[in-house]
Backbone as XML, in Angstrom:
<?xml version="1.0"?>
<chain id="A" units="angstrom">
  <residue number="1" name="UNK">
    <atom name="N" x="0.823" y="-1.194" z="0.000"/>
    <atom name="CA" x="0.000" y="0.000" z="0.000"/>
    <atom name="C" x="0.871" y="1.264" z="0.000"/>
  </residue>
  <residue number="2" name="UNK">
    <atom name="N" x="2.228" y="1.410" z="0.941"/>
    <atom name="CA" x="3.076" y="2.459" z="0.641"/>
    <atom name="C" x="3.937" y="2.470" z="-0.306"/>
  </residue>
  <residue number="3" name="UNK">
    <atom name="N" x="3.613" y="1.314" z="-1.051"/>
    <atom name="CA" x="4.626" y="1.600" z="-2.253"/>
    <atom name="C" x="3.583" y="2.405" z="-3.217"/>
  </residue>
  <residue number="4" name="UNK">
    <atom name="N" x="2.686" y="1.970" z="-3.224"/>
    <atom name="CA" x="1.427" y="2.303" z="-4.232"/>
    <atom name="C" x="1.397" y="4.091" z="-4.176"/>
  </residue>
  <residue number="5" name="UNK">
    <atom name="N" x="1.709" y="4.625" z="-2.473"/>
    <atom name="CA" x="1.309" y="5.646" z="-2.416"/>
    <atom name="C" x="2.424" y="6.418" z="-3.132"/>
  </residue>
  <residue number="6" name="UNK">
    <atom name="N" x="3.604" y="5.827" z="-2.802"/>
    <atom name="CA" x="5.169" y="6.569" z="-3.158"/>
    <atom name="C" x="5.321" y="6.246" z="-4.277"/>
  </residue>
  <residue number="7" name="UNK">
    <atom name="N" x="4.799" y="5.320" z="-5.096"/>
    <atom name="CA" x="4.888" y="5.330" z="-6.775"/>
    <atom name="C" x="3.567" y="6.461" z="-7.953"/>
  </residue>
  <residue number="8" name="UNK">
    <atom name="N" x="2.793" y="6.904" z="-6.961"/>
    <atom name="CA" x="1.515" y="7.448" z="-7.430"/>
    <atom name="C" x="1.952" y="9.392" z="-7.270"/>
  </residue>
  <residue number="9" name="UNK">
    <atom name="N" x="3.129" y="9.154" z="-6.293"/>
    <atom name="CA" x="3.381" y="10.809" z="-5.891"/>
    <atom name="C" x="4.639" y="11.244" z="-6.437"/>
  </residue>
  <residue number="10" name="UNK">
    <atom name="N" x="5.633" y="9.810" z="-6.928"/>
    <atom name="CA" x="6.915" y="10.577" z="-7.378"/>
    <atom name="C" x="7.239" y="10.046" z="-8.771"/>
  </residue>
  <residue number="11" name="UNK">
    <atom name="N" x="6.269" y="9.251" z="-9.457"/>
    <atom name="CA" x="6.424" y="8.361" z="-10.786"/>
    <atom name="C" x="5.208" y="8.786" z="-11.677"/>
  </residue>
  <residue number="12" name="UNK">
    <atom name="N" x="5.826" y="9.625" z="-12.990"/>
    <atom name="CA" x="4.934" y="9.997" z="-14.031"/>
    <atom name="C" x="3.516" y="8.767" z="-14.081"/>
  </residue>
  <residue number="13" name="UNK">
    <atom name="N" x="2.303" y="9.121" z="-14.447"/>
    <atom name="CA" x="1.226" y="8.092" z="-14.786"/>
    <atom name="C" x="1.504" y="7.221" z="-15.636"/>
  </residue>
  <residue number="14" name="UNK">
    <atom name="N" x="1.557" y="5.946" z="-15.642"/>
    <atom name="CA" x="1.409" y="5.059" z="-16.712"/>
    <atom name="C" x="2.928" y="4.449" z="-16.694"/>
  </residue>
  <residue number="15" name="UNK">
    <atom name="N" x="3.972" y="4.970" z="-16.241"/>
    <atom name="CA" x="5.305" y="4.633" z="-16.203"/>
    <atom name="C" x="4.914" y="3.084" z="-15.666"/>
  </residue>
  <residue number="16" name="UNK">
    <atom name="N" x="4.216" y="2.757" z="-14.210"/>
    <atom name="CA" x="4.394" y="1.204" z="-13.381"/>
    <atom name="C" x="3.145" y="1.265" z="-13.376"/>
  </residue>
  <residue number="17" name="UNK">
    <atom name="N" x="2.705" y="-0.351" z="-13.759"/>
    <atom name="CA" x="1.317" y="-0.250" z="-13.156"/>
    <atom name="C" x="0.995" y="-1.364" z="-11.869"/>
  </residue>
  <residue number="18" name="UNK">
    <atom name="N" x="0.270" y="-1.481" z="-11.418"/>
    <atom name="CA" x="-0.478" y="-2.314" z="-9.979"/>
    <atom name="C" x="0.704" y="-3.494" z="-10.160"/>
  </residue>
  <residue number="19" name="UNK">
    <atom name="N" x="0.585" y="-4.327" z="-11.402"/>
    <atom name="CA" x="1.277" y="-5.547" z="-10.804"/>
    <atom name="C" x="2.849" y="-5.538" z="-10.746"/>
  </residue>
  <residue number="20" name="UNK">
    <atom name="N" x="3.372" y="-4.825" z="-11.624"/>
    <atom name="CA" x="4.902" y="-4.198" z="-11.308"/>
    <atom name="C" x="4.816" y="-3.759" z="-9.901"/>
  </residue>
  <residue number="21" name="UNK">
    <atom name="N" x="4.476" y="-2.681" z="-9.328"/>
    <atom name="CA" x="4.148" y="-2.570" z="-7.980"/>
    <atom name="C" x="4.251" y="-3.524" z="-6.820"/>
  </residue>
  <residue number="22" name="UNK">
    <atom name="N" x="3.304" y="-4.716" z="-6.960"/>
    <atom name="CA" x="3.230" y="-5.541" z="-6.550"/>
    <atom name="C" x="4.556" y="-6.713" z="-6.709"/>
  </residue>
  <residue number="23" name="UNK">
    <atom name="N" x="4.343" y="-6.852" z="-7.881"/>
    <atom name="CA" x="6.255" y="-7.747" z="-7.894"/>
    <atom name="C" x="7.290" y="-6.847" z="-7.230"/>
  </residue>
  <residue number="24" name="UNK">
    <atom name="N" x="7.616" y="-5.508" z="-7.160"/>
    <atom name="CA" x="8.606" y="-5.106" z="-6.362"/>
    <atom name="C" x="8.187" y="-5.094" z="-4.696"/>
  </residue>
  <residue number="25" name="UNK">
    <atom name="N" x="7.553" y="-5.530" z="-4.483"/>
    <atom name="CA" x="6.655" y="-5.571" z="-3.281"/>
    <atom name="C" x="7.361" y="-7.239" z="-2.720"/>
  </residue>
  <residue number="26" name="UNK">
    <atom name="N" x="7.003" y="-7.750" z="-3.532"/>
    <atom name="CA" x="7.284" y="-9.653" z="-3.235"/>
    <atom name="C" x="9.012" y="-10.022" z="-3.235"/>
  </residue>
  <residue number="27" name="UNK">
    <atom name="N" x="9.664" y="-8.910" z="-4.451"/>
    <atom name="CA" x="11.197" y="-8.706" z="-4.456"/>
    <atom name="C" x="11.770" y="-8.579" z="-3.237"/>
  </residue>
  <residue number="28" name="UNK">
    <atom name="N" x="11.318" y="-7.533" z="-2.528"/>
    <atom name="CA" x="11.634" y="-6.970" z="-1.683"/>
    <atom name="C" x="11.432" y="-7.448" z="-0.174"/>
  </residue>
  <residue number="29" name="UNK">
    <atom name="N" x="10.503" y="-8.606" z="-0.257"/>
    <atom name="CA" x="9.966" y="-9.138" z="1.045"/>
    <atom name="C" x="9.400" y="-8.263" z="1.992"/>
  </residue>
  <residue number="30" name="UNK">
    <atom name="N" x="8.575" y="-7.414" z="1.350"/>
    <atom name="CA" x="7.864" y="-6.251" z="1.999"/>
    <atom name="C" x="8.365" y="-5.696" z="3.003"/>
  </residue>
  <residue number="31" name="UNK">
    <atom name="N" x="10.142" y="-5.159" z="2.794"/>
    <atom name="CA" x="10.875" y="-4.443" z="3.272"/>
    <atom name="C" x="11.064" y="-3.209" z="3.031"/>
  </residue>
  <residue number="32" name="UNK">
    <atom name="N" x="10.520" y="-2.341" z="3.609"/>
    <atom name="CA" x="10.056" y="-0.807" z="2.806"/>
    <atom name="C" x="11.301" y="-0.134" z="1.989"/>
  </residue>
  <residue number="33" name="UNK">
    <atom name="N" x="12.425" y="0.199" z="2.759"/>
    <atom name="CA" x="13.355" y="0.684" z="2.235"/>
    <atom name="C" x="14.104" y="-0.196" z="1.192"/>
  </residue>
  <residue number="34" name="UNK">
    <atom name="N" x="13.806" y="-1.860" z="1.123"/>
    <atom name="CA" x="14.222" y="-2.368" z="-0.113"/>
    <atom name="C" x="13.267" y="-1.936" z="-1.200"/>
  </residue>
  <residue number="35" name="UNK">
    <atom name="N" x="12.330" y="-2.021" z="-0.935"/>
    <atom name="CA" x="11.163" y="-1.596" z="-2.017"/>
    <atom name="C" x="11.192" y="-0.133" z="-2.713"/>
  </residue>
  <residue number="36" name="UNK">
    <atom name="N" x="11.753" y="0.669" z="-1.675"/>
    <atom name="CA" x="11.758" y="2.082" z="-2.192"/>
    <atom name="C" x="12.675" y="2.622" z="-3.125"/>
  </residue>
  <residue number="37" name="UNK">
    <atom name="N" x="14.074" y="1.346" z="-2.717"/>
    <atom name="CA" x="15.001" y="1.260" z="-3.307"/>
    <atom name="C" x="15.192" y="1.086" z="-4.810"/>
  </residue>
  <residue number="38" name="UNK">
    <atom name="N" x="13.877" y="-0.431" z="-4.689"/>
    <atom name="CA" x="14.283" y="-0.827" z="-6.000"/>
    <atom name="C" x="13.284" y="-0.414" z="-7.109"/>
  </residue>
  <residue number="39" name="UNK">
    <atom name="N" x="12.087" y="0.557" z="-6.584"/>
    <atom name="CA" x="11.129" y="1.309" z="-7.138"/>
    <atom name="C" x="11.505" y="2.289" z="-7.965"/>
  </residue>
  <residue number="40" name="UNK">
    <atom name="N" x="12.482" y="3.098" z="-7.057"/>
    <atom name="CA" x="13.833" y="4.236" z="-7.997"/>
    <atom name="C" x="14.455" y="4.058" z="-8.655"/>
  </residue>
  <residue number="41" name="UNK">
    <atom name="N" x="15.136" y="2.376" z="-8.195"/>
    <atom name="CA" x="16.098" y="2.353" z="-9.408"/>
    <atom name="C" x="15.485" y="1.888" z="-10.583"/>
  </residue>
  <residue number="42" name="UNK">
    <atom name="N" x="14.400" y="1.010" z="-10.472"/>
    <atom name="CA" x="13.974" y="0.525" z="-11.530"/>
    <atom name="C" x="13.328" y="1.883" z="-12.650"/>
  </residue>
  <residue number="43" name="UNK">
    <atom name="N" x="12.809" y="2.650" z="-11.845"/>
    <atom name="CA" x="12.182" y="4.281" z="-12.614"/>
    <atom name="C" x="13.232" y="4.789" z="-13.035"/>
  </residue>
  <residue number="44" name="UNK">
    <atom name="N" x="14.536" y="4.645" z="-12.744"/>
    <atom name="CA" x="15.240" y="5.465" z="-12.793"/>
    <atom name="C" x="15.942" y="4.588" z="-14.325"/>
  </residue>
  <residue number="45" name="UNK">
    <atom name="N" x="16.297" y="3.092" z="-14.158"/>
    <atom name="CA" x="16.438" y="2.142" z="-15.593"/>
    <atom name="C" x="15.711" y="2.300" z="-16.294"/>
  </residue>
  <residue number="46" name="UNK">
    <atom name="N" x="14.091" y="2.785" z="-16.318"/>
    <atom name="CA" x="13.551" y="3.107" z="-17.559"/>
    <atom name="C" x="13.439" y="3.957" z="-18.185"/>
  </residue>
  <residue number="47" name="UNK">
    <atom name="N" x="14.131" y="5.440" z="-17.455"/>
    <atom name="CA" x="13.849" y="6.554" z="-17.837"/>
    <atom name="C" x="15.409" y="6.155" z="-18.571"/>
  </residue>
  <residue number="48" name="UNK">
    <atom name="N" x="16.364" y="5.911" z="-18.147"/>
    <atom name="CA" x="17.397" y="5.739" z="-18.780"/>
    <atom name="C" x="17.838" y="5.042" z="-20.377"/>
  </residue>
  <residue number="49" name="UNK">
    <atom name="N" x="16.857" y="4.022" z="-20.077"/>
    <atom name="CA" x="16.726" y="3.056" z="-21.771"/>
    <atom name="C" x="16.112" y="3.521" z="-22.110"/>
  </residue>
  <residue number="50" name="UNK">
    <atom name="N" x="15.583" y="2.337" z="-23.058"/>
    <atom name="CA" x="14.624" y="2.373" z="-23.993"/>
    <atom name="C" x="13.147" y="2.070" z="-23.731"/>
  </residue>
  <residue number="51" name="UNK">
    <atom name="N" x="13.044" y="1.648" z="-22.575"/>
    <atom name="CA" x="11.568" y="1.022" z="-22.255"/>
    <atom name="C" x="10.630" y="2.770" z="-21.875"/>
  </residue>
  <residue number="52" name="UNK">
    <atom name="N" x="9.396" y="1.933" z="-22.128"/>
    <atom name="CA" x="8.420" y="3.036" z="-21.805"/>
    <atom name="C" x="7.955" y="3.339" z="-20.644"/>
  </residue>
  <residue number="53" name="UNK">
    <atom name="N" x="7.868" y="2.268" z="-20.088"/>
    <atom name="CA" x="6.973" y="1.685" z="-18.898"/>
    <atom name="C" x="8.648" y="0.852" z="-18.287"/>
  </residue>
  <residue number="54" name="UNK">
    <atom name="N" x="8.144" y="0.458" z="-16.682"/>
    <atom name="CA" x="8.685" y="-0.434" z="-15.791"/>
    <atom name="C" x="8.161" y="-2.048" z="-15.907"/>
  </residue>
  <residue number="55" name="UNK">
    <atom name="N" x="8.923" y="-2.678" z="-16.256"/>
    <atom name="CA" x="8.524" y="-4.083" z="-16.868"/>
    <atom name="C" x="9.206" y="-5.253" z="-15.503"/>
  </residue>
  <residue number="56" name="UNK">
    <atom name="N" x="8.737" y="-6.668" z="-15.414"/>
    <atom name="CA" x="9.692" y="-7.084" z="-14.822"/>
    <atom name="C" x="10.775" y="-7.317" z="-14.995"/>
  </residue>
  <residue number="57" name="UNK">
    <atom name="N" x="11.338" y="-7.097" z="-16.327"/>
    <atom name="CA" x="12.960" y="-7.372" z="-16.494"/>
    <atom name="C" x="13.816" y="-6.260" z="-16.058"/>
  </residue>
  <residue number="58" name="UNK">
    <atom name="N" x="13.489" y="-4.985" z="-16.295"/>
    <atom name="CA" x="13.663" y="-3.871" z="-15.774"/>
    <atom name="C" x="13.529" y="-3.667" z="-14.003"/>
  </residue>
  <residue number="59" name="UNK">
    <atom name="N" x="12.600" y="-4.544" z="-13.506"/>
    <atom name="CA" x="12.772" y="-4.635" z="-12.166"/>
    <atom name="C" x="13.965" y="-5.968" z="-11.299"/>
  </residue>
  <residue number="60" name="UNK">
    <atom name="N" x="14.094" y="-7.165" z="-12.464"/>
    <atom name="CA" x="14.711" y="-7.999" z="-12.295"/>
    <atom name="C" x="16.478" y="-7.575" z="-12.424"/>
  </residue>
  <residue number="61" name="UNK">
    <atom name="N" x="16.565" y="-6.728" z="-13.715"/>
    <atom name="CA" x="17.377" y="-6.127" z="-13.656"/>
    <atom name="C" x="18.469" y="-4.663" z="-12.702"/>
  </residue>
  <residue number="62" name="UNK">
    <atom name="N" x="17.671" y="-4.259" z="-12.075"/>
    <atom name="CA" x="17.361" y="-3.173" z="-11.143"/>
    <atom name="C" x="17.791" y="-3.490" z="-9.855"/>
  </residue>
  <residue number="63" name="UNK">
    <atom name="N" x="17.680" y="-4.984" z="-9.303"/>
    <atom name="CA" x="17.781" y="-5.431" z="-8.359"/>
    <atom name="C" x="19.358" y="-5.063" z="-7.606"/>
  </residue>
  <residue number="64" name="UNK">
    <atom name="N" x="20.045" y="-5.471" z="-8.565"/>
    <atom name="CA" x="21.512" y="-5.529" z="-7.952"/>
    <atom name="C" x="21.683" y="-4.032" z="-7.317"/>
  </residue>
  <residue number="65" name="UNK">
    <atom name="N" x="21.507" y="-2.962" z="-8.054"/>
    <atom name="CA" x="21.619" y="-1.424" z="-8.048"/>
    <atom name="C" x="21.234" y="-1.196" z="-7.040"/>
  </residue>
  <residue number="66" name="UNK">
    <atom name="N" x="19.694" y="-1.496" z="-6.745"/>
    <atom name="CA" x="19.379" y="-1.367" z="-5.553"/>
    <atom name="C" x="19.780" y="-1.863" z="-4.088"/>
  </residue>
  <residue number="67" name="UNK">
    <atom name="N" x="20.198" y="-2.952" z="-3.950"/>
    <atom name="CA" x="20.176" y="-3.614" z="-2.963"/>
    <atom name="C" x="21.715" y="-3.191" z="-2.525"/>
  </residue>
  <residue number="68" name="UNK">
    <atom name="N" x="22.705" y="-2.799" z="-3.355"/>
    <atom name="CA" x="23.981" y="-2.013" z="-3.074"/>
    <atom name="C" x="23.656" y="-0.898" z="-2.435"/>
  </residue>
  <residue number="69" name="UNK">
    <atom name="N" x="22.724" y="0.239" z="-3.259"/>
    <atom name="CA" x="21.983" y="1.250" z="-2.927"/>
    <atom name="C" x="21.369" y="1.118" z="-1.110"/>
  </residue>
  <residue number="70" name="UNK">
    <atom name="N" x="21.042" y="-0.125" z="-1.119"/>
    <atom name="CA" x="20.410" y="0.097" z="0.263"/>
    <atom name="C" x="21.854" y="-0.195" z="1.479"/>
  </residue>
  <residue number="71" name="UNK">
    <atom name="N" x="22.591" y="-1.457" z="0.767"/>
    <atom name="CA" x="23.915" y="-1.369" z="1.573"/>
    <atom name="C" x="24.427" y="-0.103" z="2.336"/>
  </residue>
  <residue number="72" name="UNK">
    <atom name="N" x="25.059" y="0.114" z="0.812"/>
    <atom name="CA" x="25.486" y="1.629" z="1.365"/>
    <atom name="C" x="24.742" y="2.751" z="2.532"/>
  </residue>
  <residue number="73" name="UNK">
    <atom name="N" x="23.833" y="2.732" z="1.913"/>
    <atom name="CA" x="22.720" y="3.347" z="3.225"/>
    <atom name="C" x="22.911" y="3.118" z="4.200"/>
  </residue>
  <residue number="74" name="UNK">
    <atom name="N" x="22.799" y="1.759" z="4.708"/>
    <atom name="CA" x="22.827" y="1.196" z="5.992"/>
    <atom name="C" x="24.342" y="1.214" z="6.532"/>
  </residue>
  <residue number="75" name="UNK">
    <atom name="N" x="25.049" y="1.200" z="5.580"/>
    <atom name="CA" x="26.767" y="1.549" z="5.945"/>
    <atom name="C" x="27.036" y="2.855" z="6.628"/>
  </residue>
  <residue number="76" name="UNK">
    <atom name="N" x="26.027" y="3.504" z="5.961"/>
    <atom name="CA" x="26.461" y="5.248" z="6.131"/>
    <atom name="C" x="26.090" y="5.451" z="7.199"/>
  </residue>
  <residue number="77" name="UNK">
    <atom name="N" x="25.189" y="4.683" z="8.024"/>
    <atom name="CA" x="24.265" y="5.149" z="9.429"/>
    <atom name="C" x="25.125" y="4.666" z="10.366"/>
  </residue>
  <residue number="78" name="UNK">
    <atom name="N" x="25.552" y="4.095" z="10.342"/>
    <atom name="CA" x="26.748" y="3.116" z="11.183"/>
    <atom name="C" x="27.551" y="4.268" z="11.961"/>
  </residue>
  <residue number="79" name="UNK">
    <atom name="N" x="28.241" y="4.085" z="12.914"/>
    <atom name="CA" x="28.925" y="5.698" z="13.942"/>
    <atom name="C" x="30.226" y="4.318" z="13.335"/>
  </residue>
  <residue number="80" name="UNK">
    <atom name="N" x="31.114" y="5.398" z="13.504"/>
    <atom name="CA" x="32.671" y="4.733" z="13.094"/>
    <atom name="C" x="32.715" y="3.767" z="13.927"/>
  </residue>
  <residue number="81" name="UNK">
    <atom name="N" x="32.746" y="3.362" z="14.998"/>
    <atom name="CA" x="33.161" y="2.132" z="16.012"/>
    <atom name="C" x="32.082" y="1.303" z="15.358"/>
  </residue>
  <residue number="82" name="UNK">
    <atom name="N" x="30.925" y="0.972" z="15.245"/>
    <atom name="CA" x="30.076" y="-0.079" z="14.404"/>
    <atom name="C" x="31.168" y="-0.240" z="13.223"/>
  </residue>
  <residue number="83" name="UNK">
    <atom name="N" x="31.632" y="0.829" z="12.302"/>
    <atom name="CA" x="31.824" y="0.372" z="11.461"/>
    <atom name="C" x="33.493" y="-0.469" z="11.579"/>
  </residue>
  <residue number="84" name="UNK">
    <atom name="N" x="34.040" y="-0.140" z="12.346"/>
    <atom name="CA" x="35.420" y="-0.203" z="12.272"/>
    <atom name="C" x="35.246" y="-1.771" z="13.403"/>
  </residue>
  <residue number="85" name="UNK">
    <atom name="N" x="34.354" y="-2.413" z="14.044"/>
    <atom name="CA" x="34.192" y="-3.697" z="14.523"/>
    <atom name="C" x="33.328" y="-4.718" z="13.233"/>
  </residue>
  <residue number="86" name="UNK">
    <atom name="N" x="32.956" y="-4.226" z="12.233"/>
    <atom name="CA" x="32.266" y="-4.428" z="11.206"/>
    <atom name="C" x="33.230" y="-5.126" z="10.003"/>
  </residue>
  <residue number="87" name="UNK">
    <atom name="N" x="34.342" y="-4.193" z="10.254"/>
    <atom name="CA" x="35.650" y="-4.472" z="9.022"/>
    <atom name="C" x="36.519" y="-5.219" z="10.095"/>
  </residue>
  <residue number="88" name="UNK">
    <atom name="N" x="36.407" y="-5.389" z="11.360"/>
    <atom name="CA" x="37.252" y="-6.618" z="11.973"/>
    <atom name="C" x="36.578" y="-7.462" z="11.699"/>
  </residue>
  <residue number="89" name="UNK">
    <atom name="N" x="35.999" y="-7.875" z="11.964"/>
    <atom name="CA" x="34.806" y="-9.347" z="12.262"/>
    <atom name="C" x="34.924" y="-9.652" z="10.255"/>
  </residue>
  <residue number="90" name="UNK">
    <atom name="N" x="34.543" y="-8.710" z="9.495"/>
    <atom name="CA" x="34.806" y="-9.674" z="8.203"/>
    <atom name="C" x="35.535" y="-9.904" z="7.994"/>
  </residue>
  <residue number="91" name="UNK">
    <atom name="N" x="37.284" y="-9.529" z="8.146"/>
    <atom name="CA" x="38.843" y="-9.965" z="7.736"/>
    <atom name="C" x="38.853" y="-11.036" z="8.312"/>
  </residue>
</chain>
C-alpha cells in the first residue's frame, strides 16, 4: 500500500502499473526501504533506456543497483566504532 502511495506521488502516470508494484513488493519481502530502493532504481532504468513503462525485467534487472543502494545506506548510518568492529569481524 506504501509503495502504491510513493509510486503514485513521485512516478509519471502510466510509467508502473499495480502488478509491477506488486512484484517489487514480493522482491523486496515487503521491506520498505528495499522496495523504495528498488522502485527508484527501476524508474530510474527506464527513464534511462529504452523502455516506456517499468517491466519485470527492468525490475529484475534493477535489483543488484538497488540492494547495493540500500547497503550503502545502511553503511552510512553506522557511527565509526560499528563500522570499524564491522571491518574486523569480516577480515
Amino acid at each position: 500500500r506504501f509503495l502504491r502511495k510513493r509510486a503514485s506521488v513521485g512516478v509519471e502516470p502510466g510509467v508502473i502499473g499495480g502488478g509491477e508494484i506488486e512484484y517489487i513488493a514480493r522482491c523486496s519481502d515487503s521491506d520498505a526501504r528495499d522496495a523504495i530502493a528498488l522502485l527508484s532504481h527501476s524508474v530510474r532504468n527506464t527513464a534511462n533506456g529504452s523502455a516506456e513503462r517499468v517491466t519485470w525485467a527492468v525490475i529484475n534487472d534493477s535489483k543488484p543497483d538497488a540492494d547495493q543502494a540500500v547497503v550503502r545506506s545502511r553503511l552510512s548510518n553506522l557511527s565509526r566504532d560499528q563500522r570499524l568492529v564491522l571491518e574486523v569481524t569480516s577480515n
